[in-house]
C-alpha positions in Angstrom: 5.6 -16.0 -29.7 5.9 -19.8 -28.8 5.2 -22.2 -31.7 2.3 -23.7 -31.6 0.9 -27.0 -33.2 -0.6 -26.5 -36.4 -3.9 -28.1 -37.3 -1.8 -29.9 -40.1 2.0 -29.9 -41.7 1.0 -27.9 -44.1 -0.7 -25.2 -42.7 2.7 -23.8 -41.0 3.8 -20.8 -42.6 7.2 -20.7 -43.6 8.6 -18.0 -41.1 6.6 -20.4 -38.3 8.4 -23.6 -39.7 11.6 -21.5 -39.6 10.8 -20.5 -36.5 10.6 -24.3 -34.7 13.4 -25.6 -36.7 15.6 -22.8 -35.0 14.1 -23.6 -31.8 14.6 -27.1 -32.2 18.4 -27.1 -34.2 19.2 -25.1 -30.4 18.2 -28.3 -28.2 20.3 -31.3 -29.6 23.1 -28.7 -29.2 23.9 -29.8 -26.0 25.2 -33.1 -27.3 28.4 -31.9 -28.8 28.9 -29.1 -26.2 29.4 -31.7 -24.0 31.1 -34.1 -25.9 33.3 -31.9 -28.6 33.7 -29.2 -26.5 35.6 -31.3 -23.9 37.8 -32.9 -26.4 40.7 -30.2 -26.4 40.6 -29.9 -22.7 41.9 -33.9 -22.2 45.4 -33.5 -22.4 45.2 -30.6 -20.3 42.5 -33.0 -17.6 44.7 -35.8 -18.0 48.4 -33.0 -16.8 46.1 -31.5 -14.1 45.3 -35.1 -12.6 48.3 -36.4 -13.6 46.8 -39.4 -15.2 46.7 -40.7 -18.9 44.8 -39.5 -21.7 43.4 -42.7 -21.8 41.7 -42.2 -18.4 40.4 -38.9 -19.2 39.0 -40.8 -22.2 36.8 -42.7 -20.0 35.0 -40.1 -19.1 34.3 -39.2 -22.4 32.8 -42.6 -22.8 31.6 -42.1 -19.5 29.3 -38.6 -21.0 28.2 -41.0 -23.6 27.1 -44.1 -21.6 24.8 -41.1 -19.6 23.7 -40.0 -23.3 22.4 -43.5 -24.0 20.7 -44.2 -20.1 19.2 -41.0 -20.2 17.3 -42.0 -23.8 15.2 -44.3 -21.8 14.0 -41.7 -19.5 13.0 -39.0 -21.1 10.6 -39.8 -24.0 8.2 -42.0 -21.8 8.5 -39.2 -19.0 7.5 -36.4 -22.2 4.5 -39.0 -22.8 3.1 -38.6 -19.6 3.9 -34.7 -18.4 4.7 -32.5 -21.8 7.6 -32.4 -24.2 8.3 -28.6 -22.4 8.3 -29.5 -18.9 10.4 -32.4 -19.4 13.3 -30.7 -21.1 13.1 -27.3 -18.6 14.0 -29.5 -15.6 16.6 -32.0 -17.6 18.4 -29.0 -19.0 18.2 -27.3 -15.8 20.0 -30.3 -14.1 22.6 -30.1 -16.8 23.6 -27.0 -16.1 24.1 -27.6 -12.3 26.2 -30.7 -12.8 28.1 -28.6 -15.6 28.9 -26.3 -12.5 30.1 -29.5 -10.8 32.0 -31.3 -13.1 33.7 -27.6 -13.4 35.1 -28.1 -9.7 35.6 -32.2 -9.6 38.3 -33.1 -7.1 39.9 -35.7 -8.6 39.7 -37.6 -11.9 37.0 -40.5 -10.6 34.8 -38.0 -9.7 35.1 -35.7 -12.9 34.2 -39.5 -14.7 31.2 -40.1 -12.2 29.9 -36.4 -13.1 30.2 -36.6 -16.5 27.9 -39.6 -16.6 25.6 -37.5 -14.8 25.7 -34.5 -17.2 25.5 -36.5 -20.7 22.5 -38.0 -18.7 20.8 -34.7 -18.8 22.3 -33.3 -22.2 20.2 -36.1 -23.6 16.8 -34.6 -22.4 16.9 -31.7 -25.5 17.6 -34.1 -28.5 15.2 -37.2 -27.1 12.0 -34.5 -26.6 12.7 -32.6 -29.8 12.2 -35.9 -32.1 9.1 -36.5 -30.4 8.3 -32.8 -30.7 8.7 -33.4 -34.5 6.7 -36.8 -34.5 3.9 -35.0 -32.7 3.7 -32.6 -36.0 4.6 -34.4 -39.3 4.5 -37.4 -40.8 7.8 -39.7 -42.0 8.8 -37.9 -44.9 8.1 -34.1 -43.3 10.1 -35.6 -40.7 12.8 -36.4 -42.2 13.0 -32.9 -44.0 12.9 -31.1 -40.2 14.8 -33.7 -38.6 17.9 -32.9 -41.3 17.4 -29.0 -40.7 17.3 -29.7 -37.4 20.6 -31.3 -37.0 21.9 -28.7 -39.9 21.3 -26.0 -37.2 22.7 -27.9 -34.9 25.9 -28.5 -36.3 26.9 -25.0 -35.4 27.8 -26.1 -32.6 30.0 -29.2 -33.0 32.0 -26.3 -35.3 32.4 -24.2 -32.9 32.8 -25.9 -29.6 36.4 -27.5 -30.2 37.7 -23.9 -31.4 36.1 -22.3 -28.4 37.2 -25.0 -26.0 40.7 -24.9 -26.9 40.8 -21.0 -26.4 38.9 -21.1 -23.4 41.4 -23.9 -22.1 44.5 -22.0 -23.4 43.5 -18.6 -21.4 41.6 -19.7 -18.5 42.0 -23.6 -18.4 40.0 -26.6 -18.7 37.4 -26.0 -15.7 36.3 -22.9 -17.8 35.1 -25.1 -20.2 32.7 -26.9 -18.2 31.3 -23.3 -16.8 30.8 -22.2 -20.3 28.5 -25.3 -20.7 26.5 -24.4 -18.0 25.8 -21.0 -19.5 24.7 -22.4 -22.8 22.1 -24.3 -20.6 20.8 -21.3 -19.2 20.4 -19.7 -22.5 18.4 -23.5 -24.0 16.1 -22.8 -20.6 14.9 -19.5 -21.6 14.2 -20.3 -25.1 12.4 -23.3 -24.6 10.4 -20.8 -21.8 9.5 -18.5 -23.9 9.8 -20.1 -27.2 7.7 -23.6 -27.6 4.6 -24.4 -27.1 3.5 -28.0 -25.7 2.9 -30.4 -28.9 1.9 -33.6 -26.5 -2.2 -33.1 -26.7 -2.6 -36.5 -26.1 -0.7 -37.4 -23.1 0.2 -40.9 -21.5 -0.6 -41.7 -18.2 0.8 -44.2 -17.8 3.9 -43.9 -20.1 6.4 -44.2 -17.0 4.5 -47.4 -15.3 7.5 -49.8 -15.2 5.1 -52.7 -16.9 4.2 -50.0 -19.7 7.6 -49.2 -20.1 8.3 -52.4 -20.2 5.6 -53.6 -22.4 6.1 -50.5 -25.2 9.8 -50.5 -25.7 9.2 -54.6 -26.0 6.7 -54.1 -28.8 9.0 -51.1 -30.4 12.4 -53.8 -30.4 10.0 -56.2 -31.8 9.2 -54.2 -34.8 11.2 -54.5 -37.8 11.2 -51.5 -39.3 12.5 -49.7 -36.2 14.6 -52.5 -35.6 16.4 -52.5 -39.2 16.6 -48.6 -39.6 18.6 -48.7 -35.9 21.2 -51.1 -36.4 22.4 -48.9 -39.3 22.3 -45.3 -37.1 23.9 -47.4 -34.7 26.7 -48.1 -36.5 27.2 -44.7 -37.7 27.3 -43.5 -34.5 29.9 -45.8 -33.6 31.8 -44.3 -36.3 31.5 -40.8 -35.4 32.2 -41.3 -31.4 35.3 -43.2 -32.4 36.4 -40.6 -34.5 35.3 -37.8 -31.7 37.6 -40.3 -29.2 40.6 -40.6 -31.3 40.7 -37.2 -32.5 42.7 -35.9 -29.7 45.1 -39.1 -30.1 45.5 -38.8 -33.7 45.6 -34.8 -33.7 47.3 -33.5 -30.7 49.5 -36.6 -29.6 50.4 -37.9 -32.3 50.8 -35.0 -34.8 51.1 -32.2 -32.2 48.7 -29.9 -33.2 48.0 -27.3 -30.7 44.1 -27.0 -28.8 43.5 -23.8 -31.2 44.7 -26.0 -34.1 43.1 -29.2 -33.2 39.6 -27.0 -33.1 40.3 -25.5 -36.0 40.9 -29.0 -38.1 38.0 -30.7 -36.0 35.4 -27.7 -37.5 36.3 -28.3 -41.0 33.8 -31.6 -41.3 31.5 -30.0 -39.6 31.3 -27.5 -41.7 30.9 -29.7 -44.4 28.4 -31.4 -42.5 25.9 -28.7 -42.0 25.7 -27.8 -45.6 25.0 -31.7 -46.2 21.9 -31.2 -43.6 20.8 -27.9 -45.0 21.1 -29.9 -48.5 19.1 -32.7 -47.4 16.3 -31.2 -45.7 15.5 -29.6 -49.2 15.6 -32.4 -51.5 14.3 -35.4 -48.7 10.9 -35.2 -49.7 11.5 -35.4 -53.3 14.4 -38.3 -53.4 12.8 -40.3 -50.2 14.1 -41.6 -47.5 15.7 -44.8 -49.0 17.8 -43.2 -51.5 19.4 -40.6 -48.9 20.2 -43.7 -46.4 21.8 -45.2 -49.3 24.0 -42.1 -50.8 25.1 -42.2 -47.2 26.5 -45.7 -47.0 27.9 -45.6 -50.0 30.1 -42.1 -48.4 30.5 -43.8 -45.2 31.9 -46.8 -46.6 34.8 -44.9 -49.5 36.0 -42.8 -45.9 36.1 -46.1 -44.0 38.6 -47.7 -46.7 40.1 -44.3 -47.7 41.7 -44.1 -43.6 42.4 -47.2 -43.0 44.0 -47.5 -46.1 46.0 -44.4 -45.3 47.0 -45.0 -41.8 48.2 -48.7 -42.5 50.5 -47.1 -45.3 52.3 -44.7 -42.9 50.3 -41.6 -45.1 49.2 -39.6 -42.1 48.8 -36.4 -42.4 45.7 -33.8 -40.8 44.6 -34.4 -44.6 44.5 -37.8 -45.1 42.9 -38.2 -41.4 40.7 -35.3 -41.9 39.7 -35.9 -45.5 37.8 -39.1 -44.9 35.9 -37.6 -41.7 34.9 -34.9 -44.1 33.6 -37.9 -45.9 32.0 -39.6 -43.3 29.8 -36.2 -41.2 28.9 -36.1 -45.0 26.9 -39.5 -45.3 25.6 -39.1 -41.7 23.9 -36.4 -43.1 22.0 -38.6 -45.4 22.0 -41.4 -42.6 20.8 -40.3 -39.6 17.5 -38.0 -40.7 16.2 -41.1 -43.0 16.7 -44.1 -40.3 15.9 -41.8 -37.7 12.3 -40.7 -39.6 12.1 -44.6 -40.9 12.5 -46.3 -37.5 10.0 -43.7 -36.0 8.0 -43.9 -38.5 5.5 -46.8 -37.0 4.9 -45.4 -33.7 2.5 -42.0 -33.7 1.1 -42.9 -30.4 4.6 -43.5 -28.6 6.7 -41.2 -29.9 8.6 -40.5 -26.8 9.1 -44.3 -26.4 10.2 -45.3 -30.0 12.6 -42.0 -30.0 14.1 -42.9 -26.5 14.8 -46.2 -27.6 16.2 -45.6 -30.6 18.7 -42.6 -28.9 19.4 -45.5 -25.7 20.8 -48.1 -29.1 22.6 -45.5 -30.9 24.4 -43.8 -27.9 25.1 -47.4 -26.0 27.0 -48.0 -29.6 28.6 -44.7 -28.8 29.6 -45.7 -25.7 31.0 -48.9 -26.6 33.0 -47.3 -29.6 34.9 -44.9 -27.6 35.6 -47.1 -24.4 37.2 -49.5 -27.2 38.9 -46.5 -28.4 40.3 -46.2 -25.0 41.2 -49.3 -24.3 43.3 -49.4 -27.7 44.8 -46.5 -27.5 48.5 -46.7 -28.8 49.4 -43.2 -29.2 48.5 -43.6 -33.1 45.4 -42.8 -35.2 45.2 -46.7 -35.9 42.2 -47.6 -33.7 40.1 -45.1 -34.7 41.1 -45.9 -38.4 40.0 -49.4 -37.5 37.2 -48.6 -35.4 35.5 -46.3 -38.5 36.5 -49.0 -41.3 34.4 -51.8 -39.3 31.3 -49.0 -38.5 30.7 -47.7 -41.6 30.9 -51.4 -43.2 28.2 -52.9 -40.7 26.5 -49.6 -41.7 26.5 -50.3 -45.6 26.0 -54.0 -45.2 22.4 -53.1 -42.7 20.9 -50.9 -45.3 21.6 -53.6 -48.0 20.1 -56.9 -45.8 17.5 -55.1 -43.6 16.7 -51.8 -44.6 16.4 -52.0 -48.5 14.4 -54.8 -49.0 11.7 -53.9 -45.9 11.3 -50.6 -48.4 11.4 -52.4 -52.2 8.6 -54.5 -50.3 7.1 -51.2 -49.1 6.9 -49.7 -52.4 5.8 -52.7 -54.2 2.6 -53.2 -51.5 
């Protein structure tokens, strides 16, 4: 039975509110299909083209950069037509340029399609927050938003364990097929599954001077503008950990594809207990505490690597142990600046949650193209690159977040 709006938060049952959170935690799963699920297959991309793994990383940021286009797309077009319609057609083009990418020619190609299937990943994540905006207010949000990315974390801790089988016994194109069967499967749940939760829809959401005139007055806000710096920053952090990974893990200390999957599901794991774990306490601790147990995580695993790698200690545990640290506080991070920044705009939603994607994945972007362009052959630029994100991180929520909400909770 598709979910359906209820006439208030709390009037959904608990089976119901199950129910969409399931539904929901499914959608964002794209996202690391595309992007850790293709991490064990690089070396493998970069023998087959016979090109560097630095090459093959481009297209990694190359799936990114699509991630963070495609944010500007898809909320205002969910404004205007539907939060359902808009993901059945975006997931449906994932799944054909999945099938593409699976028979690329040549490495500048493969790099050109994955632009074009991060592009569409992005349509599940971007129309699920504005899904959730529709139905609750900030701090119900934040509750769903953190079960919703708990559920999802299945997937980041599966995907590199699958990959590197799938690339072991049938090689890396197999991968990209696979992708396009998990899109398949999103299509027919969303089909049968949810229920439209846009009853006030925007006509003119996708008129180039509305466009233009909401995403200016969303930037111009400071509470959306202070809660995104810091997600941006996190998200830096974790695509330059998902960019280096390969580097640090497989060329560096020669794990295997099986083994690298197996070490990359370990924060993961850890992660999705963290989400489960904040989506029961959110509403009682608030959202200001949980961005701040966060930074202060993020910022003991950015010291703790850096401080390891430039003392020659590397190990799969003392690489490992801070990302363990660092999924931890995004945990916390991500569900209270993504409900805080959101928080202002009930009759945008679409708008404010593709813009806040468009910042966070153009970080992304950025982190891992750096990531690239550094690479040495040696876990030191991702060490780097997590020590400086998670910093900016802990030093946003202490300048702009925390004193927009002491001011809050003194009004």
């Amino acid at each position: 039975m598709p979910t359906s709006q209820p006439d208030a938060a709390g009037e959904m049952s608990r089976g119901r509110y199950a129910f969409l959170a399931g539904l929901l935690g499914i959608l964002p799963m794209l996202l690391p299909l595309s992007v850790d699920g293709s991490l064990p297959a690089m070396p493998d991309i970069a023998d087959y083209f016979k090109t560097s793994t630095a090459s093959v990383q481009y297209s990694l940021s190359a799936v990114i950069l699509g991630i963070a286009v495609g944010q500007l797309i898809y909320g205002p077009l969910s404004d205007k037509f539907g939060r359902k319609p808009v993901i059945i057609v975006g997931v449906l083009l994932y799944v054909a340029t999945a099938l593409a990418c699976s028979q690329a020619p040549s490495i500048e190609s493969l790099i050109g399609l994955r632009f074009l299937q991060g592009f569409f990943a992005c349509s599940g994540i971007i129309v699920a927050r504005a899904v959730i905006r529709d139905l609750f207010d900030r701090e119900a949000a934040a509750r769903l938003f953190a079960l919703m990315m708990g559920i999802h974390g299945i997937m980041p801790t599966i995907a590199p364990g699958m990959s590197g089988w799938v690339t072991q016994e049938y090689g890396w194109r197999a991968v990209f097929v696979v992708m396009a069967g998990f899109g398949l499967f999103v299509v027919v749940t969303v089909l049968f599954g949810l229920a439209e939760s846009n009853l006030k829809r925007n006509a003119d959401a996708v008129q180039p001077a509305v466009l233009f005139r909401n995403y200016r007055a969303i930037l111009r806000d400071r509470i959306f503008r202070s809660n995104a710096v810091c997600a941006c920053f996190m998200y830096g952090a974790l695509m330059a950990y998902f960019a280096g990974a390969p580097v640090g893990l497989i060329q560096y200390l020669g794990l295997s594809p099986v083994e690298f999957g197996i070490a990359m599901a370990v924060p993961i794991i850890f992660y999705m207990v963290a989400q489960i774990a904040v989506a029961r306490v959110a509403h009682i601790i608030g959202v200001d505490r949980l961005i701040r147990i966060g930074v202060v995580l993020a910022t003991i695993a950015g010291i703790g690597m850096l401080s390891f790698v430039l003392s020659g200690n590397i190990t799969v545990y003392t690489l490992m142990g801070p990302v363990v640290l660092v999924l931890t506080s995004l945990a916390f991070i991500i569900p209270g600046t993504t409900a805080g920044a959101m928080s202002p705009f009930a009759q945008m939603a679409g708008a404010a949650s593709s813009m806040l994607g468009f910042i966070q994945f153009l970080a992304a972007a950025v982190a891992t193209a750096l990531i690239g362009v550094l690479n040495d052959g040696t876990p030191l630029p991702m060490a780097v690159a997590l020590f400086v994100c998670t910093l900016g991180a802990a030093m946003s929520y202490l300048v702009l977040i925390r004193p927009l909400n002491r001011a809050a909770a003194a009004a």
